[in-house]
C-alpha positions in Angstrom: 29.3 -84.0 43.8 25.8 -84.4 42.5 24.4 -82.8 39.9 22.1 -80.2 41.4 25.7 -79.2 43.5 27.6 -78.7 40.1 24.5 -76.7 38.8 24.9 -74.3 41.5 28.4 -73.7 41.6 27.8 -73.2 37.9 25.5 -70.2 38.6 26.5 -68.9 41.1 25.3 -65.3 40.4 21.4 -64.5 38.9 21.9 -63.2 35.3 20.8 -59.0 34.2 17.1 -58.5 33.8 16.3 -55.6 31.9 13.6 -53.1 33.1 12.3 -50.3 31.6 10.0 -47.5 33.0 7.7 -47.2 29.7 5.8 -49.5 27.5 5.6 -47.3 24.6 6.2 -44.0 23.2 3.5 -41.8 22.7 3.6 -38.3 21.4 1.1 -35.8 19.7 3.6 -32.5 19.1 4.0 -29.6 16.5 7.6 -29.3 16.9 10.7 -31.3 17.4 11.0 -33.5 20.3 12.8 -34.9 23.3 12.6 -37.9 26.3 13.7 -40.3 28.3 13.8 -44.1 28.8 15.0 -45.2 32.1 16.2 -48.8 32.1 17.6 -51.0 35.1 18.8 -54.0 36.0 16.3 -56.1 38.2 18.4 -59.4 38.1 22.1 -59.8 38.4 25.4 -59.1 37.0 25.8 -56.1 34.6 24.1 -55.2 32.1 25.1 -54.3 28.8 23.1 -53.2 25.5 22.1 -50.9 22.9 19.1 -49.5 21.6 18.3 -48.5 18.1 14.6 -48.2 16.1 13.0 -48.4 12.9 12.3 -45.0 12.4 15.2 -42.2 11.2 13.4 -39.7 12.6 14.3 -40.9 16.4 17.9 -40.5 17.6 19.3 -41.4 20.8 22.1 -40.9 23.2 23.6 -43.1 24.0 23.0 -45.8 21.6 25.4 -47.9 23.9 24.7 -48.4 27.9 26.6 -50.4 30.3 25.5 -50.7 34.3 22.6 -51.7 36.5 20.8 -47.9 35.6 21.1 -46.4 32.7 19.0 -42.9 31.4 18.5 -43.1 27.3 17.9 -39.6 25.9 15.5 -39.6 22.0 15.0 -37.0 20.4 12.5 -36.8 17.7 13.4 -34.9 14.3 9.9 -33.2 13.0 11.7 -33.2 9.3 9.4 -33.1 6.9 6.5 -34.2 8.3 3.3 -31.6 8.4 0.3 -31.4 10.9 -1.8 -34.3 10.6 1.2 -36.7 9.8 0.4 -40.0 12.4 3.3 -41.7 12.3 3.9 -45.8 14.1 7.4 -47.6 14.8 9.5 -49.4 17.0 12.3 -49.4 19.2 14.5 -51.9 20.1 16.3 -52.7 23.3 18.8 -55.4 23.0 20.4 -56.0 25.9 22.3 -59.2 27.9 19.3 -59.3 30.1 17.0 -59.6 27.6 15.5 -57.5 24.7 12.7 -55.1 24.9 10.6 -53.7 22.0 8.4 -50.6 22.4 5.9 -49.6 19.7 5.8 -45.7 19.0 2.9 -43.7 18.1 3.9 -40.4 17.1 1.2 -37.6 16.0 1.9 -33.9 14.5 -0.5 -31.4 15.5 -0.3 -27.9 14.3 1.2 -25.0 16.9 -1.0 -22.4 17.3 0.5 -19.1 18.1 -1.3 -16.7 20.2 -0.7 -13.4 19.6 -1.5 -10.3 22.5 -4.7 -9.5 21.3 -5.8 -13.3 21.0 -5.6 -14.0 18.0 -4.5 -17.4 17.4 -1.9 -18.2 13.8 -1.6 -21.9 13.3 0.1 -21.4 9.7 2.3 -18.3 8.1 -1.2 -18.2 5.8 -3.0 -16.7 8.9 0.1 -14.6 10.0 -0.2 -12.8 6.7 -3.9 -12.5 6.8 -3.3 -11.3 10.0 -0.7 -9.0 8.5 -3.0 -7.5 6.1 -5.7 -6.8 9.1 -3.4 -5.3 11.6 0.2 -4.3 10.4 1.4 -2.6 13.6 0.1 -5.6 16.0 2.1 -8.5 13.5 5.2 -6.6 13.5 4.9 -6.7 17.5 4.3 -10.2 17.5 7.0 -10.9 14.8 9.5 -9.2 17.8 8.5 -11.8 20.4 10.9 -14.6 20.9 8.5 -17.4 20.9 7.4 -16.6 17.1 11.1 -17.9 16.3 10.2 -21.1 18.5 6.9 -21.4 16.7 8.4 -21.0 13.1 10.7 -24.1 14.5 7.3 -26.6 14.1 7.3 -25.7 10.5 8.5 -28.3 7.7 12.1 -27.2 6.8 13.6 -24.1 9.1 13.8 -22.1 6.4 11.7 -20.1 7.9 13.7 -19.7 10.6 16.9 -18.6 8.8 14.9 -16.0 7.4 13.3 -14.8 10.6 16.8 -14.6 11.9 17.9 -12.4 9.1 14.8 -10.3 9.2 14.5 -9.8 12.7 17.4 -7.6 13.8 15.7 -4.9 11.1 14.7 -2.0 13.8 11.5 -1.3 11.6 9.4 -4.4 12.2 6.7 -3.5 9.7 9.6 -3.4 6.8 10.8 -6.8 8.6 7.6 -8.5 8.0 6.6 -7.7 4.8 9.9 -8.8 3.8 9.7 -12.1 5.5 6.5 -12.8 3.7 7.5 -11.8 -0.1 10.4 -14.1 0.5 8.1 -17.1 1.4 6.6 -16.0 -2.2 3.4 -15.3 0.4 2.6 -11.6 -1.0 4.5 -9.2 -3.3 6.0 -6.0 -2.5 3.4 -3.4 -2.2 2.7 -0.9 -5.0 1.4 2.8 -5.5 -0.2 4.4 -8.0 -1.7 7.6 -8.8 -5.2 8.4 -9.2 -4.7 10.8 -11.8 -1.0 12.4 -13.5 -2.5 15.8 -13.2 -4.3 18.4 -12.1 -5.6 22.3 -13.5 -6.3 24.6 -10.8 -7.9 28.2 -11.5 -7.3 31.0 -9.5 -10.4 33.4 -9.2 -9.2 37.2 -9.4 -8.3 38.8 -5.9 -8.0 35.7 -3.6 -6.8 36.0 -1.0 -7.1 32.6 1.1 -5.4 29.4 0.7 -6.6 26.7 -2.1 -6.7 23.3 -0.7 -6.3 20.3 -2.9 -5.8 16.7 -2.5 -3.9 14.3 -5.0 -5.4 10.3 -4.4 -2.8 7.5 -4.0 -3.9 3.9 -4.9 -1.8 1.0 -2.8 -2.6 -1.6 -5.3 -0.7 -4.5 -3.5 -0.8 -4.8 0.3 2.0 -4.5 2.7 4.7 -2.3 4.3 4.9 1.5 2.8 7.5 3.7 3.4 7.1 6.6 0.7 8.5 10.5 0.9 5.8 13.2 -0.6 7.9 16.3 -1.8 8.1 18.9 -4.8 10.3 18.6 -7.9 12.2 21.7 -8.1 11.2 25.5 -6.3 7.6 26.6 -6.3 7.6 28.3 -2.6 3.7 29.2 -3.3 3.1 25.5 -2.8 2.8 23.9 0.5 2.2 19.9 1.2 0.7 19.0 4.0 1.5 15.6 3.4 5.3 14.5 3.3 5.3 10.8 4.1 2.8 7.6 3.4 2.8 4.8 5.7 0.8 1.3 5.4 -1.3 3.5 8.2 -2.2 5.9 5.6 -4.6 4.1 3.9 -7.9 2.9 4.6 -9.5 -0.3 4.4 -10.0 0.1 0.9 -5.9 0.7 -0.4 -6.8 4.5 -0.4 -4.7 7.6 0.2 -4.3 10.9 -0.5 -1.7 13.7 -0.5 -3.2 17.2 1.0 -1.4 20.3 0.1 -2.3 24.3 0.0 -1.7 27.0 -2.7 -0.8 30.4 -1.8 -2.6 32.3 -4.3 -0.9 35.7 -3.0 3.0 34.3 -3.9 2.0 33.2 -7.3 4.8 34.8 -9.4 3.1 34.7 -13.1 -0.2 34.1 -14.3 0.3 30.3 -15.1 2.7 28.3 -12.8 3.4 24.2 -12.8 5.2 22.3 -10.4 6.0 18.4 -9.7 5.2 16.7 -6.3 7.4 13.6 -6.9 6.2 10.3 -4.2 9.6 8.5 -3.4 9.7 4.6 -2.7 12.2 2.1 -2.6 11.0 0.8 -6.2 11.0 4.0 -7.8 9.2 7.5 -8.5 5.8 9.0 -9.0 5.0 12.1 -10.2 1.8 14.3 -10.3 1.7 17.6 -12.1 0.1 20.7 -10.7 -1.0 23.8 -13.5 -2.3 26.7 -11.5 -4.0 29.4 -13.9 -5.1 32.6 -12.5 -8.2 33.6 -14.4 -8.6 37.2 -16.0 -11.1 39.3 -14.5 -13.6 38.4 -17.2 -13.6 36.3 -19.8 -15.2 38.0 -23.0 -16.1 36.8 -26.7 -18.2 37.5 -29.6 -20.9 34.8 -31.1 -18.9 34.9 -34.3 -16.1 37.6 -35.8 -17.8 37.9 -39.1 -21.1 40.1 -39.2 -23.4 41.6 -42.3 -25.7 44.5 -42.4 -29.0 43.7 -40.8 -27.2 41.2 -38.2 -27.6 40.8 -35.2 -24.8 39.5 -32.5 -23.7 38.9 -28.5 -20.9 39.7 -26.2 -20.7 36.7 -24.1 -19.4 37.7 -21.0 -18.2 35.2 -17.6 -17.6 37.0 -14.8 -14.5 35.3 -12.9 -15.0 37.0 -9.6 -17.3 35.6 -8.0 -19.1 38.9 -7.1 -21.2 41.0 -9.5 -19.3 43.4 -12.1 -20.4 46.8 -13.2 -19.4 46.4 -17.4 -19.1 49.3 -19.8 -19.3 48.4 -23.6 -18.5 50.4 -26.4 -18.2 50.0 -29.9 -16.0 52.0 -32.2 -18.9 52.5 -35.1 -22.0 53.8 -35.0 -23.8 51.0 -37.0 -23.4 48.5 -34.2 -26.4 49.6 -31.6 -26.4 48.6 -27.6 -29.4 48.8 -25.8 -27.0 50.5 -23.0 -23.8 51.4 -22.1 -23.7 49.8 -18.7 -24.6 46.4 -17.4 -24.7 45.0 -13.7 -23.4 41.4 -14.1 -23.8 38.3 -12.0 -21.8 34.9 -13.4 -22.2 35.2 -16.7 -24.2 37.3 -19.6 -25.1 37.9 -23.3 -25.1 41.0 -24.1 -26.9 41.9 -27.5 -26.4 44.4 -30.1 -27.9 45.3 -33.5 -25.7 45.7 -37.2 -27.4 48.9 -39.0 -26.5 51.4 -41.2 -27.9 54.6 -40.9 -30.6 55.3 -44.1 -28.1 58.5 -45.3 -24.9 55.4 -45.4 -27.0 53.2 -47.7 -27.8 56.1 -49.7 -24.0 57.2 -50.9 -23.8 53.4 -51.6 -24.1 52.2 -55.4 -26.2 49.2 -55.9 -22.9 47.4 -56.4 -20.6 48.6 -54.3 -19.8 46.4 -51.3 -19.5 48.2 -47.8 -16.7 46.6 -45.8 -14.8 47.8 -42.2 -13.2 46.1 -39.3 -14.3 47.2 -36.5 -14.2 46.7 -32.6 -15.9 46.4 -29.5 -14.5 48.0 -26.3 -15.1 46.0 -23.1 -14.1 47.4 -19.8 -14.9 47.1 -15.8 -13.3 47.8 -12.7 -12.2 45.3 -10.2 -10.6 46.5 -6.7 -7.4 48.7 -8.1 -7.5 46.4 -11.4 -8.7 48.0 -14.6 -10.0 45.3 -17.0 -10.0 46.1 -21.0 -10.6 43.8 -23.7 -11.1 45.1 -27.4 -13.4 42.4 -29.8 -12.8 42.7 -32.9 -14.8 41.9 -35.9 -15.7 42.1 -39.4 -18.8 43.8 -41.1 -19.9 44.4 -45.0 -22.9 44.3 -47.2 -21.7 41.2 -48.9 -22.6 37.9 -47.2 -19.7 35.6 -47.0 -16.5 37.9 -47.5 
């Protein structure tokens, strides 16, 4: 037998050639990712190999293959890589029909997410924005299944634990705000009151309702759920107003809480009550004093007067109509111009301190003339009589 003879008995059969139906892998994604390599035998024999690479990120199954076809599954692991990561390797095909090495080019782009009005969130930065312009729209979007998928392209997945937990909440405003102030994105959204108080008056005979407003301050963005009641009975107070929502403020974190007075129920002339605002971090509480004003108010420029003085009866008319007055004085050394006077909102009403020439007379040059005296004031207002008595001091001495 020659030697060309005993060569081809010796090989007999063509040996494996390994094929494969890429010659690289090339990716640009946001998210974890998965493919193929097909690989076949173009030669003969059986062919056997495994495949492994240089990068931890890519896994593959199997990492073993035997036969003339054989379909390799990778998967790549986003980890910890961030958008804009470009990232080069390997992998290597070592088989008994030869060895194959394919370079990999891998580059992370961000995932934008595009929400139903258009709006497109690459980062949970421009969800919050987003948030902060249009609570109601977010919390929809925070519903949909494919915000779960886009959390997924995000370093770490804890995000997506925490979606998971937040997203069974039934109120998705509460659900998002949450989500955020866990990512240390926001903090949990504070009220305040504009003021801790407020004096109403009351003018004499009305009738009709008194409207008032109490301002509410949210000083930190994000989900509001607060309850507007009153602290104890005061059934002559009404709110209007009995719950705050994120939706009750404007642009500019400002609210308000609208109630009416029922000036007709008031039980006593000065009443208080409480209107406490409830929220899951505590209790606020504004105090309301209702005073219902006299018919008049009345007072004397001073309440000590000498002989050739001269004084005023300040009067302010509460009612907001005009007032027919009636002042008297209990001695004759204190002179009116009148007895009656038509007045408007307010007046001074003069008057004169004299003693009558036959007084001075009986008087010694060192006796000291002193009485206490008073001033009747009186007016009628519907069926309510209005008196007030002033009462003051006169005597020839200055400074008793």
């Amino acid at each position: 037998m020659d030697l060309t003879r005993e060569l081809l008995e010796q090989y007999e059969y063509s040996l494996p050639v390994i094929k494969a139906d890429k010659s690289e892998i090339r990716l640009e994604t946001s998210r974890d990712a998965r493919g193929s390599i097909e690989l076949r035998n173009s030669g003969g024999g059986a062919l056997e190999g495994s495949v492994a690479s240089n990068l931890p990120a890519l896994a593959f199954a199997p990492k073993q293959f035997a036969g003339n076809k054989a379909r390799i599954e990778f998967k790549f692991n986003l980890g910890a890589y961030e958008a804009g990561d470009v990232i080069d390797g390997r992998v290597f095909i070592v088989s008994n029909g030869g060895e194959l090495i394919l370079p990999v080019h891998i580059t992370i782009t961000s995932r934008t997410l595009t929400t139903d009005d258009g709006t497109a969130l690459s980062t949970l930065e421009d969800f919050l924005a987003y948030t902060q312009a249009n609570a109601p729209e977010a919390a929809r979007t925070f519903a949909r299944k494919d915000f779960g998928e886009w959390l997924l392209t995000m370093p770490g997945n804890v995000n997506l634990e925490l979606y998971e937990h937040f997203k069974f909440d039934s109120n998705k405003e509460r659900a998002v705000d949450n989500f955020l102030i866990c990512h240390g994105l926001k903090r949990k959204s504070e009220l305040a009151l504009e003021s801790s108080s407020t004096d109403i008056q009351v003018i004499p005979g009305q009738k009709d309702g008194i409207s008032g407003v109490i301002g509410v301050r949210r000083c930190v963005d994000g989900f509001v759920e607060a309850a507007v009641s009153t602290a104890g009975a005061a059934p002559w107070l009404r709110l209007i107003t009995n719950r705050l929502t994120a939706s009750s403020f404007d642009k500019n974190g400002v609210s308000c809480i609208d109630y009416v007075i029922n000036p007709l129920i008031l039980d006593s002339r000065r009443v208080m009550a409480d209107v406490a605002v409830k929220t899951a971090g505590g209790q606020l509480v504004h105090r309301l004093f209702v005073r219902t004003l006299p018919v008049m108010s009345v007072s004397l420029n001073k309440n000590a007067y000498v002989m050739s003085d001269t004084g005023k009866v300040m009067l302010e008319n509460n009612t907001g109509g005009d007032l027919v007055v009636e002042i008297m004085p209990k001695h004759d050394f204190m002179k009116f111009e009148g007895k009656r006077y038509l007045i408007g909102a307010r007046a001074d009403i003069p008057f004169e301190i004299k003693l009558t020439p036959q007084k001075l007379a009986l008087l010694a040059d060192r006796d000291v003339f002193y009485a206490r005296t008073e001033i009747m004031v009186k007016t009628v207002y519907g069926s309510t009589v209005f008196t007030r008595a002033l009462e003051l001091g006169v005597s020839t001495h200055k400074g008793f």
